[in-house]
N, C-alpha and C positions, 0 to 999 in steps of 0.2 A: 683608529680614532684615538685622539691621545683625552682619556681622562681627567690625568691628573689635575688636581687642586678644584676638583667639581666639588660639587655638594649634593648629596643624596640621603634623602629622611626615608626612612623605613619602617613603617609599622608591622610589630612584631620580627622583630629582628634577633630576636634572643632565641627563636629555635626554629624548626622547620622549614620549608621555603624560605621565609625573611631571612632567618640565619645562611641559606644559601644562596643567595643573591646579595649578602651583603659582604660575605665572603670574597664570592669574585668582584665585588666592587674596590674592596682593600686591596685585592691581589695589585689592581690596576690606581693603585695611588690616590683614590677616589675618599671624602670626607663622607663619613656616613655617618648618621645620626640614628640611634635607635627608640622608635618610640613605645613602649610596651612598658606592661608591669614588670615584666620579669629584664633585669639586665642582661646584656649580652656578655656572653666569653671572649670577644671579639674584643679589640682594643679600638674603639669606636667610642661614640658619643652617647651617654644611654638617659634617655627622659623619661622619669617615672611617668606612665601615661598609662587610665584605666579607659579608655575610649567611650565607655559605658556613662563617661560624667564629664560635663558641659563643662567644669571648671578645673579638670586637669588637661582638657583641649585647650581651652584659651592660656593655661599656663605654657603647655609647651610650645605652642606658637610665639606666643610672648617671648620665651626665651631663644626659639630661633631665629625671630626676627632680630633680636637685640645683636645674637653671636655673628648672624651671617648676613653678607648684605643681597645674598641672591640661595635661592635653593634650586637646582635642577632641574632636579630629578623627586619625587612622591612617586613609592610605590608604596602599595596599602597592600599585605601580608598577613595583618593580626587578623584571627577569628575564634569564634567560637562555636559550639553547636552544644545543645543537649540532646541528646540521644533517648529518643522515649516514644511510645507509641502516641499519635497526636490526641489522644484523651486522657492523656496523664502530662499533657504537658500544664504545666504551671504560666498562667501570665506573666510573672515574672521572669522566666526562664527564658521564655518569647521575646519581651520587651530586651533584653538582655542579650538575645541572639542580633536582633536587629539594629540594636545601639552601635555593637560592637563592629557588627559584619556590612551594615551598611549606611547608619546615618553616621558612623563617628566619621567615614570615610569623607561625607559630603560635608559636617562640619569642621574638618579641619582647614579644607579649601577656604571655606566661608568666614573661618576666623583669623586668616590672613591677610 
């Protein structure tokens, strides 16, 4: 299957699985865009993105709608966890797992 000149957004792309999936995406010519806080080492596209805030979602949508006139491929990679026994976990820490891990995932669809 020829790739090239697609366009593929990847949350959390700057390390872990995202970073290795976005990897072989480059390999094969493919436009990746990275959406995490943290930039990628990768020579890809990188969008300050905290997933956790409704208003760096709508920014980076904003901004790849404007760059691109189609996106592919979404795969959602970025996550988080705090690691605690569940009576020390902090509501915060909660709202903040869930922002990240699963609503930012269904708001970014929704803000397109």
């Amino acid at each position: 299957m020829n790739l090239k000149g697609k366009v593929v957004v990847i949350t959390g792309a700057s390390s872990g699985l995202g970073y290795e999936i976005a990897q072989q995406f480059v390999k094969k010519g493919v436009k990746v865009v990275n959406l995490s806080r943290t930039p990628s080492k990768l020579k890809i596209t990188n969008i300050h993105t905290d997933l956790s805030k409704n208003e760096d979602i709508k920014n980076a949508v904003a901004i790849i709608n404007k760059e691109y006139t189609d996106v592919d491929v979404l795969v959602s990679c970025a996550g988080v966890l705090h690691w605690s026994d569940i009576e020390e976990l902090q509501a915060e820490e909660i709202d903040k797992d869930f922002a990240v891990n699963i609503t930012g995932a269904i708001k970014q669809k929704n803000a397109a």
